[in-house]
C-alpha positions, -999 to +999 in steps of 0.1 A: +000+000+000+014+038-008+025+057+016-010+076+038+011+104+039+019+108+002-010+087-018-025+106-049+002+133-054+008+141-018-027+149-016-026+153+023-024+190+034+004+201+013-020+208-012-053+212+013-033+235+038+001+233+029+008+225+063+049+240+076+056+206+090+044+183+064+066+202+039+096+203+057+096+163+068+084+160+030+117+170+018+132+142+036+111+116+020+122+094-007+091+114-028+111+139-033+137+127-058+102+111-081+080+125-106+053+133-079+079+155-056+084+173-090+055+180-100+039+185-064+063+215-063+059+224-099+021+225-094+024+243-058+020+279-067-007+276-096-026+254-073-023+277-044-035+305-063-066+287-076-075+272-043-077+302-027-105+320-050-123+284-044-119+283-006-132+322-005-162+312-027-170+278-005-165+297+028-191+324+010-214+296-001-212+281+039-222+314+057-251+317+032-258+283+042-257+286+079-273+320+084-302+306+066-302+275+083-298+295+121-327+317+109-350+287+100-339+263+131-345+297+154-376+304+140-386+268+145-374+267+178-396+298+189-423+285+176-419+250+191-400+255+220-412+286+240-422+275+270-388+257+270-365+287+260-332+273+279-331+235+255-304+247+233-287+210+230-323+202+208-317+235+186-277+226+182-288+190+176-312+203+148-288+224+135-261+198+131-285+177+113-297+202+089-260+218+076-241+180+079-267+160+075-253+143+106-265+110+121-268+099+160-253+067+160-269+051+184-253+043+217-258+005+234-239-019+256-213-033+227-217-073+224-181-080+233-163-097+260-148-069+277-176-050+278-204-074+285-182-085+315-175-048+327-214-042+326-221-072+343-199-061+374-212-028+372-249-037+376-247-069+399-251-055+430-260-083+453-223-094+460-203-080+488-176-060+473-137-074+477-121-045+460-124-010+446-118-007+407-100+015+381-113+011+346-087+027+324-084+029+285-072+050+261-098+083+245-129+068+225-133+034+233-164+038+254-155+040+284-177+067+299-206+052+274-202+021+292-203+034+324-228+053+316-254+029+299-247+001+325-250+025+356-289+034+339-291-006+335-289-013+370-317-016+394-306+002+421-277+013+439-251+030+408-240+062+414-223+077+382-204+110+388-182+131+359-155+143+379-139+166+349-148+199+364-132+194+399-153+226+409-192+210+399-176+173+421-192+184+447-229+190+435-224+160+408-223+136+434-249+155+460-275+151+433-264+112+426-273+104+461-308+111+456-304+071+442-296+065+474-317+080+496-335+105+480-343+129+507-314+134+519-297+146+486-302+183+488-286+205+509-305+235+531-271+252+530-262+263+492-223+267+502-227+229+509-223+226+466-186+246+470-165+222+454-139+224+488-170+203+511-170+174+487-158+157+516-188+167+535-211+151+509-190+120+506-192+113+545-232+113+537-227+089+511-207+063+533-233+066+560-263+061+535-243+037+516-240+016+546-271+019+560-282+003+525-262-023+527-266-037+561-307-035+558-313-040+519-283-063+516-269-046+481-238-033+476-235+006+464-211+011+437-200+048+431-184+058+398-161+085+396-152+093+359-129+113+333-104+120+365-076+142+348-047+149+371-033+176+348-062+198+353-062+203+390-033+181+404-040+194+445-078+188+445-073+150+425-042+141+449-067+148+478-099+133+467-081+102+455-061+096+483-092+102+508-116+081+485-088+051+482-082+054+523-121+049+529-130+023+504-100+001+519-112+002+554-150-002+538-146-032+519-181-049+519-202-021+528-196-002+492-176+004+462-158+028+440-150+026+403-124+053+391-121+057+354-097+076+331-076+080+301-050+100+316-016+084+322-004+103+352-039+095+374-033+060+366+000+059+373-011+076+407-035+059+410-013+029+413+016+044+428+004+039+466+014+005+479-011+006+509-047+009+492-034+001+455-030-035+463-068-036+473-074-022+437-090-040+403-078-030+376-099-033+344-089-023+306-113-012+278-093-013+247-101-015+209-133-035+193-119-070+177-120-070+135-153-090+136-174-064+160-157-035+142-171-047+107-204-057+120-204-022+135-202-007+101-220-025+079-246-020+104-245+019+089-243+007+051-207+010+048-197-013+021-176-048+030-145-034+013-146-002+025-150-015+061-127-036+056-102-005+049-112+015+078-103-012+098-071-017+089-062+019+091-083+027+123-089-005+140-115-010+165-115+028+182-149+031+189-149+067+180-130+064+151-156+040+136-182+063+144-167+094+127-160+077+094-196+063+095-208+101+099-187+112+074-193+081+048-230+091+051-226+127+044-200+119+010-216+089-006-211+084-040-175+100-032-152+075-049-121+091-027-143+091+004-118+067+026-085+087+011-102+126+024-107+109+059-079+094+063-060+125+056-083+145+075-076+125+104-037+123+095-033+166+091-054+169+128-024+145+148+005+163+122-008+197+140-010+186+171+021+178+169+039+204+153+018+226+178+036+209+212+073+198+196+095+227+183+111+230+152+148+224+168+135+188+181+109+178+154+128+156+133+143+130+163+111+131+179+092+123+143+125+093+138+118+079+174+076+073+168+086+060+134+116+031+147+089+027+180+056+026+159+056-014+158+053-018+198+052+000+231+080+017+254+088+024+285+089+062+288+130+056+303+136+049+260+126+082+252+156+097+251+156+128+222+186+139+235+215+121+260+222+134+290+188+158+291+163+139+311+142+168+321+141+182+280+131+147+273+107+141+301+089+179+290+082+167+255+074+134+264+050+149+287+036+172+256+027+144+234+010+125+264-009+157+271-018+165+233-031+128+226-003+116+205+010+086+231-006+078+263-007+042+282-008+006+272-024-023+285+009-030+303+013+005+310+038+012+290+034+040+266+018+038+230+001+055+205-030+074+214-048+056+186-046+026+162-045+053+133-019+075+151+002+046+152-009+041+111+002+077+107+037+069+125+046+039+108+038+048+070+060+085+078+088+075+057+074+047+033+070+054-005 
C-alpha cells in the first residue's frame, strides 16, 4: 500500500493547507527525488492561487448556508420550544442535522467480552464488594458510554459522577445520592455545593451507603469518571487519596469505580502500595475485527470499505463512528476513505507540530517512526543524551496533546490505532 502520507500526489495538506511541518519532513522523504515531488512543487504555486479563490467562494457559499439554516432552526425553535426557551442542545442538535446531514449513532452496551463483563460487574449488585476498581483505556473506546449505559441498567444502587470539572464534584455527586436516599440529597445550606466540602457530601454517602447495605443487603457502587490529574493536580491528589483510604477500610459495605484515560492518574492511582494493592484493575481497549465490521456495515458502509477502515483505524470506537458520519454525508464519493484518512492524519501532524518545536521535530518524528511497531517504557525516550528533564517535557507534551498515552501493560503507546498508522507509513514510498 502507498504511503498515507503521500498517496495521490501528496494529496494530504500540502496541497489542502500546505501545512509548515508536512513540507519540511516531506523534503526528507524518498518522494522527493520522483516525478510526484516534482511535480507537487511544480504545481504548488498555480494550485495555491486557484485554491484560494475556491476556498473564499465555499467559505461564501457556507455562511449563506448557515445563516439561513440558524434563521430557519431559530424560528422553528420559537415556535416550538417557547415554554422551554433554555433547551439549546435540541436546537444545536437540529442544527447539526440540517448543515451536515449528521447521524446519531446510536449508543448501546457493545456485544463483546470486555464490555459485557465490565457491565455485568457494574450492575450486579448483590455481591459484597472485595475491591475497589480502576477502569482505564485510552480516548474513544467507550469508556464513559459504558459506564454510563450500564449504571442506567442497574436496578438500584449505581451512582455515576463526571469528575472533569473538579469545581461542579461536589454537586455532581450530592445530586447522585438522591439514588440512594432521596431525601437526603439536597442540601439547606447552598455553600454545601462549594467544590472544597466534597468531603462533607461524601461522608453522607458512606453513612447512606452503609445503611443500605446492612438493611437492603446490596452493595453501592459509586463511579467516579474522566479523573484528569493535569487539570487540577492538588484537589485530585486529595480526593483520590481520601476516597482510596475509605473504600479500603469499607470493603463490603460499598464500592468505587475510578475511570480515566489519563496516564499520570493511573500511574497515581497505582503508585500507593497501601490501598493500590486492594485495587482491580480493568482495561477497555479497541473492538476486535469481527465487531468493528459488523459495527459498520450496520450503517451501510460497504464490505471493502470497512474492511479499509479497519485496517487503518482498528477498532477505536470513536473512530468508527466518525467515518460512519462522514461516509453518510460523502456517498457516491469514490475518494471518500483517502479525504478521511488525511483528515484525520493533518489533525495528529498539528497537534504535533503545535507541542514539539522546530529544533527537536525531526528526532522526535525518527523515534515514533523506529517505536511505531510496539510499546516503550517512557525511560527509551531519550531525544537527547544526557537531558532527562528536556526529554521528560516533550514526552510529557505528546501525552498531554493525545499523540502517546498508556498501554495495556502500561507502558506508553500511541494514542490511537491510526496514530500509530500515521507513524509507521511516515517514511514509506
Amino acid at each position: 500500500m502507498p504511503s498515507l502520507i503521500f498517496h495521490n500526489i501528496a494529496r494530504l495538506s500540502l496541497q489542502h493547507s500546505r501545512h509548515t511541518l508536512l513540507q519540511r519532513f516531506y523534503t526528507q522523504n524518498p518522494l522527493k527525488n520522483t516525478n510526484i515531488g516534482k511535480r507537487f512543487y511544480a504545481q504548488n504555486y498555480k494550485q495555491n492561487s486557484k485554491q484560494k479563490s475556491i476556498q473564499i467562494s465555499q467559505k461564501n457559499n457556507t455562511l449563506k448556508k448557515f445563516l439561513f439554516a440558524t434563521l430557519a432552526i431559530n424560528s422553528t425553535a420559537i415556535c416550538l420550544y417557547h415554554f422551554d426557551i433554555l433547551n439549546t442542545e435540541n436546537i444545536h442538535k437540529s442544527f447539526r442535522k440540517y448543515v451536515l446531514n449528521e447521524v446519531s449513532l446510536e449508543e448501546k452496551i457493545i456485544d463483546q467480552q470486555d464490555h459485557r463483563d465490565i457491565a455485568q460487574l457494574i450492575v450486579d449488585r448483590n455481591n459484597p464488594a472485595e475491591s475497589y476498581y480502576l477502569l482505564f483505556g485510552p480516548r474513544g473506546v467507550g469508556k464513559s458510554t459504558l459506564a454510563t449505559l450500564a449504571s442506567e441498567s442497574a436496578k438500584k444502587g449505581v451512582l455515576y459522577v463526571d469528575a472533569s470539572d473538579y469545581s461542579q464534584f461536589t454537586r455532581n455527586l450530592s445530586q447522585e445520592i438522591k439514588k440512594l436516599n432521596y431525601l437526603n440529597y439536597v442540601w439547606p445550606d447552598s455553600d454545601s455545593y462549594d467544590f472544597r466540602n466534597w468531603k462533607i457530601v461524601f461522608d453522607k454517602f458512606e453513612k447512606i451507603a452503609k445503611t443500605k447495605r446492612r438493611k437492603e443487603n446490596y452493595t453501592p457502587l459509586l463511579i467516579i469518571d474522566n479523573i484528569n490529574m493535569d487539570k487540577d493536580y492538588l484537589f485530585y491528589f486529595d480526593m483520590i487519596r481520601t476516597i482510596q483510604h475509605s473504600v479500603k477500610e469499607a470493603v463490603g459495605k460499598y464500592s468505587v469505580m475510578f475511570i480515566t484515560n489519563d496516564k499520570k492518574t493511573v500511574e497515581f492511582l497505582l503508585g500507593y502500595d497501601t490501598v493500590a494493592s486492594h485495587m482491580e484493575i480493568l482495561y477497555l481497549g479497541d473492538l476486535n475485527e469481527d465487531v468493528a465490521l459488523s459495527y459498520l456495515l450496520e450503517y451501510e458502509v460497504d464490505k471493502e470499505t470497512a474492511k479499509e477502515i479497519y485496517k487503518t483505524c482498528g477498532g477505536r470506537i470513536i473512530d468508527l463512528k466518525n467515518a460512519v458520519n462522514y461516509f453518510i454525508r460523502n456517498k457516491g464519493n469514490k475518494t471518500f476513505t483517502n479525504d478521511y484518512f488525511d483528515r484525520k492524519a493533518i489533525q495528529i501532524i498539528k497537534k504535533l507540530d503545535k507541542c514539539v518545536d522546530k529544533e527537536n521535530q525531526s528526532k522526535v518524528l525518527e523515534f515514533l517512526y523506529n517505536h511505531s511497531d510496539r510499546p516503550f517504557n517512557q525511560s527509551e525516550f531519550k531525544i537527547h543524551e544526557n537531558k532527562n528533564v528536556e526529554n521528560d517535557k516533550i514526552y510529557n507534551d505528546l501525552v498531554s496533546n493525545n499523540i502517546l498515552t498508556i498501554a495495556k501493560n502500561l507502558k506508553t503507546t500511541f494514542e490511537s490505532p491510526f496514530t500509530r498508522y500515521v507513524f509507521e507509513n511516515l517514511y514509506k514510498a
